[in-house]
Structure formats: C-alpha cells, structure tokens
MITIMI-156154 format. One record per residue (C-alpha): residue in three letters; chain; x, y, z. Coordinates in steps of 0.5 Angstrom, whole numbers, plus 500, padded with zeros to 3 digits. Each point is the difference from the previous one (the first is absolute). Layout:
// MITIMI-156154
+-----+----+-----+-----+-----+
:  aa : ch :   X :   Y :   Z :
+-----+----+-----+-----+-----+
: ALA :  A :   X :   Y :   Z :
...
+-----+----+-----+-----+-----+
END
This chain:
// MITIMI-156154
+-----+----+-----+-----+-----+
:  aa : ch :   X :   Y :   Z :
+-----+----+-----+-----+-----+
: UNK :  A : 537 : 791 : 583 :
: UNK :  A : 502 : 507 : 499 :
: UNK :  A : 503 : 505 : 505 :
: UNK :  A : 493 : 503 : 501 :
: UNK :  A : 496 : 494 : 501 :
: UNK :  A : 504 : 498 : 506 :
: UNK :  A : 499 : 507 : 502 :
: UNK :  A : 493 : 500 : 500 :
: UNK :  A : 500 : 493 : 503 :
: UNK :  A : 504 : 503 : 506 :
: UNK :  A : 496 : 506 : 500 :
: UNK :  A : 494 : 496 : 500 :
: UNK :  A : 502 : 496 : 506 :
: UNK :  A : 501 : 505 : 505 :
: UNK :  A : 494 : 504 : 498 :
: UNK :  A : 496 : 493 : 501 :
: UNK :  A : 504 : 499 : 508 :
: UNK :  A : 499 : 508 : 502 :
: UNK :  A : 492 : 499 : 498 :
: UNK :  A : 500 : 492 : 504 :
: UNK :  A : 503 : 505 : 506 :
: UNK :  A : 496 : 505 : 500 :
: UNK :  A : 493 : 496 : 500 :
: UNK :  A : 503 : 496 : 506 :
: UNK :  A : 501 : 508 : 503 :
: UNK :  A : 493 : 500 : 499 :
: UNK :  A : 497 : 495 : 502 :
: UNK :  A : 504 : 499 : 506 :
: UNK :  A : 498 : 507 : 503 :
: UNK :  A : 493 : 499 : 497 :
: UNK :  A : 499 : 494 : 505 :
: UNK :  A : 503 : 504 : 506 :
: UNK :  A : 495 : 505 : 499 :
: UNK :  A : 495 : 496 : 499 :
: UNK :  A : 502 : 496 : 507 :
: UNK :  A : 501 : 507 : 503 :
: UNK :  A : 492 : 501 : 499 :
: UNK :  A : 498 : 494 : 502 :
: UNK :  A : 503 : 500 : 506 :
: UNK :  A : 497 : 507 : 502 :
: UNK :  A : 493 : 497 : 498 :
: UNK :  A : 502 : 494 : 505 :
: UNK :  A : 502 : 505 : 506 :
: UNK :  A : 495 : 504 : 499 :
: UNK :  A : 495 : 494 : 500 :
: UNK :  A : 503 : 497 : 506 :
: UNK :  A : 499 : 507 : 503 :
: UNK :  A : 493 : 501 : 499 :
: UNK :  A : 499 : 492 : 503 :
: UNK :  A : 505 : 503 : 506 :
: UNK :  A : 495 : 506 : 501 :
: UNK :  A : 493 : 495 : 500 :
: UNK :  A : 503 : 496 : 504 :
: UNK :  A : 501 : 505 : 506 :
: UNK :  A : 493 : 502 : 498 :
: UNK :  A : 496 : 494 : 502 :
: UNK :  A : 499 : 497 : 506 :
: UNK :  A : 503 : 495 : 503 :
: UNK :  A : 494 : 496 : 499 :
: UNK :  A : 501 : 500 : 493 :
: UNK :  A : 508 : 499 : 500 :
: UNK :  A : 502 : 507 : 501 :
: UNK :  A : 503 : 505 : 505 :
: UNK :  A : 493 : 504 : 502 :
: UNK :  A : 504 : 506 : 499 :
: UNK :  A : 505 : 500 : 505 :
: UNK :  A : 508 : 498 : 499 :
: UNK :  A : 502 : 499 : 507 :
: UNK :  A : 504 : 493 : 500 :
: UNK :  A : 499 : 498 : 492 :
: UNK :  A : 507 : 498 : 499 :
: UNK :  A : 502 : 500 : 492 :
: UNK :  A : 499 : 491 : 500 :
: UNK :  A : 492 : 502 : 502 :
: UNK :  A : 499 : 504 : 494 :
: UNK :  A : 504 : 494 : 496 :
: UNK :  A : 495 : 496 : 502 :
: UNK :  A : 494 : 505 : 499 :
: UNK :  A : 501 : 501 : 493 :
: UNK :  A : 502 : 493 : 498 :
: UNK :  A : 507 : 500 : 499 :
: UNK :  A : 503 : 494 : 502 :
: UNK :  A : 507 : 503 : 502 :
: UNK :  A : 504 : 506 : 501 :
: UNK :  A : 503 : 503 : 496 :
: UNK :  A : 496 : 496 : 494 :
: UNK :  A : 503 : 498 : 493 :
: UNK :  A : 495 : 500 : 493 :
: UNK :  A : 502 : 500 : 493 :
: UNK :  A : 499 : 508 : 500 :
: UNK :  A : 506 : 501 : 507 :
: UNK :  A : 500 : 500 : 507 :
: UNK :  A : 496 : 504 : 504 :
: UNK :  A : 501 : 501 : 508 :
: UNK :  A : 495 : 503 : 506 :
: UNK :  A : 503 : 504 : 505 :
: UNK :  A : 497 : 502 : 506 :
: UNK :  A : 503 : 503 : 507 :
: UNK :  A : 496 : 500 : 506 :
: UNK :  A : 497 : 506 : 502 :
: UNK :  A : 501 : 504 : 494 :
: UNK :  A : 493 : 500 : 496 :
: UNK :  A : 503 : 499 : 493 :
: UNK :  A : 501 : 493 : 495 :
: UNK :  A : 506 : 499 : 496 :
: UNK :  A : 500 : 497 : 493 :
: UNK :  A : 506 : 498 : 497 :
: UNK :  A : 501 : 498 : 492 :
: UNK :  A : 506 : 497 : 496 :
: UNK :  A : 499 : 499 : 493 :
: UNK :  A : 504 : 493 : 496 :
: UNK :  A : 501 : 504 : 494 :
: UNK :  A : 507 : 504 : 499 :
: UNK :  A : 502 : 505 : 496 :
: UNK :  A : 507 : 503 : 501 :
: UNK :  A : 502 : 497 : 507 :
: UNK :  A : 493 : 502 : 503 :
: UNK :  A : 494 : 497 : 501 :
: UNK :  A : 493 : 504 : 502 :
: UNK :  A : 499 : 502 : 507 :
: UNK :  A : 493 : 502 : 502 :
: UNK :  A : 498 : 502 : 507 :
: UNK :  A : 493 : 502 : 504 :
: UNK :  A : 497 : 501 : 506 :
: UNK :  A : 493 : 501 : 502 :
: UNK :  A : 500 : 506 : 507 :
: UNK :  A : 494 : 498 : 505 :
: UNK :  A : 494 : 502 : 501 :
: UNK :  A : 500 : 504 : 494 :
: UNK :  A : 502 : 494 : 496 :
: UNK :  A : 504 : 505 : 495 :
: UNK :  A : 505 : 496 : 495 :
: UNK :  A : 506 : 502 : 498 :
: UNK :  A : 504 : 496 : 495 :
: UNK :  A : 508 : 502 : 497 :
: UNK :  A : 503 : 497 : 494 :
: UNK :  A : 507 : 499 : 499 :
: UNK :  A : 506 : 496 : 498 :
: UNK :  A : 505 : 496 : 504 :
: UNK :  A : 506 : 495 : 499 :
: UNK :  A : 497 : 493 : 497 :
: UNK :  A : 505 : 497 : 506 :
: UNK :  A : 495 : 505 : 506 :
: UNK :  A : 495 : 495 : 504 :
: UNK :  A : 493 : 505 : 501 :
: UNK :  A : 502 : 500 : 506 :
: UNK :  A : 505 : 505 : 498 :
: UNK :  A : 495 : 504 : 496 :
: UNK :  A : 499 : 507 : 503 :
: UNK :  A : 497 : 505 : 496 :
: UNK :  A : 495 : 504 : 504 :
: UNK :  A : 502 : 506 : 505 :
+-----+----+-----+-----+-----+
END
C-alpha cells in the first residue's frame, strides 16, 4: 500500500469517530429535552388535578375549597399517588405544601442528563384563584427534587 492510501484510511477513520460522536451529542441532548417536555406536561397535569381536587367537595373526594388542615400526604392521596415523592419512567415528582399558607408546590426532576444536569421543573397552584405558575431549569444530576428551587 501507498503512502497515500494509508493516509486516506487514517483520515477516513477519524472523520467516521467524530461523525459517531457528534450523533451520540445529538441524541443524548435531544432525550434530555424530549424529558424536559414530559416532565413540564407531567406537572402541569398533576396541577391541574391538584386545582379539581380543591374544588369539589368533600363528598366527592376533594377539600370543598378550604386548605385548612389539608397536609401534603392528603393531597397525595387525592390525586393517587401512592407516595411522596413518586418516581416514574419520565422523574420524580414531589407536593409541598405548608400549613396555612394557600399555596401547592409541585416539584420535578428529570432522568435524562446532559452535561452534568438534569431537568428541574417547578410549579405551584395559588388558592383561591387556582392561578399555576410553572419554571423550567436544570439542576446537578446528583440534586434530589427536594433541592429543586426555581420560583421566587
């Protein structure tokens, strides 16, 4: 073999590596942000169930629009989660909820990372008015969602 054909084979072989690369780059950042819209879509949903439940009343299953000693493991149990925090195949997902003050926390963290960080999404649901309020962000893959802290 020619100088040249062993130069072209070597060539050919580092353009093929930084080609593999690239599409790993590309698919991994494209599952984290497919995971990042998932889980926004997840807590928006679990607002929403969050806001019908502090709507209906108490005979059927909600808290006839009145918070006063509704603790977080109430709300858990009305919208059908079996714990707090829970973990599916998209994050995990946390309620917060502090006595007396009229406001419902959901927390998210994703399982996809990207660059040292996975998805953090953080919502809340303000009574009466039921107004959400949802922040996108990133967190250290090593953060637990009780760490996640993107409102003001």
């Amino acid at each position: 073999m020619g100088t040249q054909q062993i130069l072209l084979i070597i060539m050919s072989v580092i353009i093929i590596g930084v080609a593999i690369t690239a599409g790993f780059a590309i698919v991994r950042h494209q599952s984290y942000s497919n995971n990042r819209g998932l889980l926004m879509a997840e807590v928006q949903d679990y607002l929403v169930q969050l806001s019908q439940t502090y709507r209906l009343v108490t005979t059927f299953n909600g808290v006839s629009r009145d918070l006063q000693g509704v603790s977080a493991e109430m709300m858990i149990d009305y919208i059908g989660w079996s714990s707090n925090p829970i973990t599916n195949a998209n994050g995990t997902f946390l309620i917060e909820l502090e006595p007396g003050i009229p406001i419902i926390y959901v927390k998210a963290t994703g399982k996809d990372p990207s660059n040292g960080k996975i998805a953090a999404i953080h919502g809340k649901i303000e009574f009466p008015e039921a107004k959400i309020s949802v922040k996108v962000g990133n967190i250290s893959q090593d953060a637990s969602v009780a760490d996640v802290d993107l409102l003001d």
